[in-house]
Each structure stands twice: as C-alpha cells, then as structure tokens.
C-alpha positions in Angstrom: 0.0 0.0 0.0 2.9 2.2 0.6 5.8 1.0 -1.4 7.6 -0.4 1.7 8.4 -3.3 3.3 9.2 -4.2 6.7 11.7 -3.4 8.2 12.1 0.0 5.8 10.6 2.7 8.9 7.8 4.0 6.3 6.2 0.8 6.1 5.1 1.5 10.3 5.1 4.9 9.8 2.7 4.2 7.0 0.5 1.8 8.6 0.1 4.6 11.7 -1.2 7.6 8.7 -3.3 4.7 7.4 -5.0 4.4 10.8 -5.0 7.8 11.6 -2.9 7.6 14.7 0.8 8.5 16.1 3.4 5.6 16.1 2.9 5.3 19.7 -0.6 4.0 19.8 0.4 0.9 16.9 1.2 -2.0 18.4 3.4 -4.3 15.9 2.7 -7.9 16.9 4.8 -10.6 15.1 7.1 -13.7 15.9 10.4 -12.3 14.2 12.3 -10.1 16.9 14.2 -7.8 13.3 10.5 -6.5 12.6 9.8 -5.8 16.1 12.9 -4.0 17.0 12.5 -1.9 13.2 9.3 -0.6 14.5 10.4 0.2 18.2 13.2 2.8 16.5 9.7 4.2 14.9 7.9 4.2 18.4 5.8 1.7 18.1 5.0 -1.0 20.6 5.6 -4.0 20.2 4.5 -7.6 21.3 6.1 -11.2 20.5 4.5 -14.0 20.0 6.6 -17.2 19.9 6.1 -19.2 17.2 7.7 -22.4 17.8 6.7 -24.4 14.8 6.7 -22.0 12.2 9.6 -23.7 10.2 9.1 -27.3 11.8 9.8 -29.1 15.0 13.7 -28.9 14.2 13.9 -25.0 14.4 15.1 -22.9 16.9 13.3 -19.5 18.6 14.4 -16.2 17.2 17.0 -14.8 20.0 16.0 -12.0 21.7 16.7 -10.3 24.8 14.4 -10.6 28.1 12.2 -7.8 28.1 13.0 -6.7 25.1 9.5 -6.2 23.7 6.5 -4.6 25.5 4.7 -7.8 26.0 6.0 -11.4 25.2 3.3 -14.1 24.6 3.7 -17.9 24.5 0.3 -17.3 21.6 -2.4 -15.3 20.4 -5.1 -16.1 23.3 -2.1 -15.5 25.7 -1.4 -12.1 23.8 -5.2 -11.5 24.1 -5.2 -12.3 27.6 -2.3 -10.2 28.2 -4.4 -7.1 26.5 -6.8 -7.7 29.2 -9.6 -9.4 26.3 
C-alpha cells in the first residue's frame, strides 16, 4: 500500500497515517524479533509472540533479549489475555 516493506521505517510509519494515529498507539505484533525491534526505533510498541513451529519441530526461537518487547506471549489467546480481552 505504501511501497515499503518491513523493516524500511515507512512501512510502520505508514500503517500509523493509514489508521490515523501517532506511532505510539500501533502495536506491531509478530514472531520475528528484526520487525519488532525496526518498529520500536519508529515508536511503536511491540508484542512477541513465539512461534515455535513456524519452520518445523527442528527449528530454533528467534534470540531475543528478556524484556525486550513490550509484552512477550507464549500465543495469540495468551497475547489477548495479556491485552486484558
């Protein structure tokens, strides 16, 4: 829609003009740590949620630091839960 692609900072930048809103009320959720920390430096929050199947039982989590992200879920009704739904 923008000519962007994560992690390019216009691409959340973007997405916030889309929606009408500053950075800092978008909320990136993903399971790849690079997209979350690309739209932290844009202001956005960010939540993880761990994946760990996504390329098959062999594959490792992303690394990431503790704390790193605003919220951390184990999956989506965990991130919901987390959101207070």
């Amino acid at each position: 829609m923008f000519g962007h692609y994560k992690p390019d900072p216009e691409t959340y930048r973007g997405a916030a003009k889309l929606l009408g809103v500053d950075c800092a009320e978008l909320m990136l959720v993903a399971c790849h740590p690079d997209d979350l920390r690309a739209a932290k430096t844009q202001g956005c929050r960010s939540a993880y949620v761990l994946r760990p199947f996504e390329h098959g039982a062999e594959h490792r989590p992303y690394k990431h630091e503790r704390d790193e992200f605003d919220i951390e879920a184990a999956d989506f009704v965990d991130l919901a839960a987390q959101l207070g739904a």
